[in-house]
KEPA-392212 format. One line per field, with one value per residue (C-alpha): residue number from 1; residue in one letter; x negated, y negated, z negated. Coordinates in pm, 1 decimal, decimal comma, m for minus. Layout:
pos	c(NUM; ...)
code	c(A; ...)
px	c(X; ...)
py	c(Y; ...)
pz	c(Z; ...)
***
This chain:
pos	c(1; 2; 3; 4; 5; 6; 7; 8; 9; 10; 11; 12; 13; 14; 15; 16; 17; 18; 19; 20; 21; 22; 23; 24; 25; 26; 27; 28; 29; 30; 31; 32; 33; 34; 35; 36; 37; 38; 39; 40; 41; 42; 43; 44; 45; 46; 47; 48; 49)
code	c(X; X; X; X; X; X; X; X; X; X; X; X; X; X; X; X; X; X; X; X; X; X; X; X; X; X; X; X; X; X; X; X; X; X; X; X; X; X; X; X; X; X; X; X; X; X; X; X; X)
px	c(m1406,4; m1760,0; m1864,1; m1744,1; m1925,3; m2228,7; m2238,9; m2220,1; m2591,4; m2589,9; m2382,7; m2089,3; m2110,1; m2070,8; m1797,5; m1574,3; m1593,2; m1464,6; m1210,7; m1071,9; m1098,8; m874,3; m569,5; m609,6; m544,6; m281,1; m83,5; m184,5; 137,6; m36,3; m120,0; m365,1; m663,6; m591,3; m535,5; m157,8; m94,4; 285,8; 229,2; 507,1; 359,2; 212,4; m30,1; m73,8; m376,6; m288,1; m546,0; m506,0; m692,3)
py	c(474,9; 458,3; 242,4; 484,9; 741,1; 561,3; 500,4; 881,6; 1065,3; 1407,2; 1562,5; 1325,2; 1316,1; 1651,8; 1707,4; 1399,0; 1548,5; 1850,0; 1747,3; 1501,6; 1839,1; 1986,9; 1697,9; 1698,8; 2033,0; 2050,2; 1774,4; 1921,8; 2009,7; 2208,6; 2517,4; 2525,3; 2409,8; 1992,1; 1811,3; 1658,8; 1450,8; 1262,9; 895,6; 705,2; 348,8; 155,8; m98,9; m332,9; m599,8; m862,3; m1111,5; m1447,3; m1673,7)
pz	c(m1266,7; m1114,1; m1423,5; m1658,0; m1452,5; m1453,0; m1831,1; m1896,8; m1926,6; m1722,4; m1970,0; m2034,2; m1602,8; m1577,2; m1832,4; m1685,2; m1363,8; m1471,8; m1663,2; m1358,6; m1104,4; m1388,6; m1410,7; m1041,4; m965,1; m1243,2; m1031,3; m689,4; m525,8; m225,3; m160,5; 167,4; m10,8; 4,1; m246,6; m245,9; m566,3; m584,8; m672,0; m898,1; m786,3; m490,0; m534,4; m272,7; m217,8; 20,1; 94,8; 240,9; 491,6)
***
């Protein structure tokens, strides 16, 4: 996501941003002012040493 961001001039920045605040708040399941989004997966990273 960042590199996406990053390829974007001001514009394209601007307009991604907007449009992410959008699908979040269409999935936001809260109503005090969080943000509360329902997940269908977990991804898990495990490392080993």
């Amino acid at each position: 996501m960042i590199k996406a961001f990053e390829a974007l001039d001001d514009a394209g920045q601007e307009a991604l941003a907007r449009d992410l605040e959008e699908v979040f708040e269409s999935w936001n399941t809260s109503d005090d002012g969080t943000l509360v989004v329902t997940g269908e997966h977990l991804e898990v990273v495990a490392v080993r040493r």
